[in-house]
N, C-alpha and C positions, 0 to 999 in steps of 0.2 A: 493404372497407377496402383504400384500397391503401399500397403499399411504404413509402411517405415517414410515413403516418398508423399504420403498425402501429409504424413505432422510435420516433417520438412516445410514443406508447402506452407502447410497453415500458421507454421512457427515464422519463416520469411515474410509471410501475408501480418502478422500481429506485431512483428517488429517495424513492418511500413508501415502500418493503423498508426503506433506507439508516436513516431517520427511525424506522419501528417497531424497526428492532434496536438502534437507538439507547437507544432507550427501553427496551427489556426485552429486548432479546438473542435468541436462538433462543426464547425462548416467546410472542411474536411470532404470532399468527393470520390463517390467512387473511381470516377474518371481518372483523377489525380492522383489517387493510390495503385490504378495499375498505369499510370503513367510510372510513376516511382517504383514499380516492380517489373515495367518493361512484361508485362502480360494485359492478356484482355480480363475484362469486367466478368466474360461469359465464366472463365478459370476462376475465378476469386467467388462465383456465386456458386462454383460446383462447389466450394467450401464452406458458403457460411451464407445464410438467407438473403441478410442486408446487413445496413452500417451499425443497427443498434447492435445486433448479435456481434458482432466485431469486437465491438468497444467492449462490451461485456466479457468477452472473451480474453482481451488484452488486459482488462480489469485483473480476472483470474489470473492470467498469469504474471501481471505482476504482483498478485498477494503470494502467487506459489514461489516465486524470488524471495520475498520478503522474509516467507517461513523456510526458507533453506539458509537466508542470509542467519535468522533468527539460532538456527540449530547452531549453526558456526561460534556462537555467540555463546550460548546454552555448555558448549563442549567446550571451550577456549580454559585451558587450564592456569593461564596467565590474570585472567580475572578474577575479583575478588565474588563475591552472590549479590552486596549492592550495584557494582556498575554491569554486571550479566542480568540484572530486571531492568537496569534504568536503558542499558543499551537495546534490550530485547523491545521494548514498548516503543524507545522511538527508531527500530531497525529500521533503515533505509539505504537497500545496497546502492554501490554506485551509480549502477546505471539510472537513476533515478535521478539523480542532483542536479541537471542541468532541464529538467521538466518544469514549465511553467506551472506552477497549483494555480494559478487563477482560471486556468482552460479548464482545470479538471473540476475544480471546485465549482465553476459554471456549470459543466456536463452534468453535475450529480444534483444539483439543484435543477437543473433545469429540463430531468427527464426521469420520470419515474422508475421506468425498469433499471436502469444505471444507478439511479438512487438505490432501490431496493436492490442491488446485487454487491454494492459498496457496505452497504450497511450489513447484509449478512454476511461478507466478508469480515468485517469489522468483528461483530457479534459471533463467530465462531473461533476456536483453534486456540479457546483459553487455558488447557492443561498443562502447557510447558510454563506457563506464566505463571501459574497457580502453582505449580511446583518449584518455582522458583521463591516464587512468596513462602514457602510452606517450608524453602530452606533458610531462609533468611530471617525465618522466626527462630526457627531451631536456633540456629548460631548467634540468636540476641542482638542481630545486627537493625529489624526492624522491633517493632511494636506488632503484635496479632493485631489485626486486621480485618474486614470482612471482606472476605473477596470478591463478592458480588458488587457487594459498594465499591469495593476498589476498579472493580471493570467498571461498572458504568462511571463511574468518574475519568478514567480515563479515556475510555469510547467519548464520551462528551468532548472532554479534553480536544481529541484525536478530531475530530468532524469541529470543532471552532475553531482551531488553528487551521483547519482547511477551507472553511469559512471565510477567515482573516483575510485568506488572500486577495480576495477581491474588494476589502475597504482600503488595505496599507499595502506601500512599499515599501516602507521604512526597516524592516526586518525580513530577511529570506524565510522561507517553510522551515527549512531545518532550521534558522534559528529560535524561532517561534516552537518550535519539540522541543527544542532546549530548554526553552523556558518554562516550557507547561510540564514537563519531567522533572525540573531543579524546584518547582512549585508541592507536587506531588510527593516528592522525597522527600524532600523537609518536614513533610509534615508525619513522616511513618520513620523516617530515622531516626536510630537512638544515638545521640553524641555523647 
């Protein structure tokens, strides 16, 4: 197999992962996912150790979605520099919307390495954002700011609205970003 056909492979294998945690979250089997890929278990291990490395893997690429959806947003010459931060912080391309966050928000609580690869997710890839902020000072539109304090307010933010999901149903993920965005803007917008 060569180079081009093994990320194939490994992209089809993380799109089944994505689909089975969907479904039932970390209890999720190997069995079931090469059931759902119409391959053996032996093929899906020439690729990737076990299940934690998987999900880790699916993790990454969905933050690599997130930062392309992100660039989209950054370059959209139809936005004004307020809604190109507020839309960049709570990015979440489509494929995303019909994902239970309480499966996910379990997995990351409920297993260290997934925790710790979510979180430095999280905690990395803040330069487009900081430069965003750095224009929106420029054009008077926010208040200077510290930036740091701004990440970690919204890293917090970002990991309690995924939190939430597992005490309420009363509000979706994305509408819960909304709120913790329309919270955090308020308070740096100048009207």
């Amino acid at each position: 197999m060569d180079t081009r056909e093994m990320k194939e492979l490994k992209l089809a294998i993380i799109d089944a992962t994505i689909e089975e945690f969907n479904n039932k979250g970390m209890k999720f089997t190997m069995d079931e996912l090469a059931k759902r890929l119409h391959m053996s278990k032996k093929t899906i291990y020439k690729i990737v150790t076990d299940k934690n490395e998987l999900v880790i893997d699916a993790i990454n690429y969905c933050f690599d979605l997130v930062k392309k959806e992100e660039t989209k947003i950054i370059n959209d010459p139809s936005l004004d520099i307020v809604e190109k931060l507020r839309r960049t912080i709570i990015c979440l391309p489509d494929r995303f919307t019909n994902v239970d966050w309480r499966k996910v928000s379990a997995a990351v609580e409920g297993n260290s390495k997934i925790y710790e690869e979510f979180k430095t997710r999280i905690d990395n890839d803040w330069e487009p954002t900081f430069g965003l902020l750095d224009e929106a000072i420029r054009q008077k539109k926010i208040r200077p700011v510290n930036k740091e304090l701004f990440k970690i307010m919204v890293e917090a933010g970002l990991e309690g609205v995924l939190m939430l999901c597992d005490t309420s149903q009363d509000e979706t993920y994305e509408e819960r970003l909304e709120e913790m965005i329309n919270i955090v803007m308020q308070g740096i917008e100048i009207k």
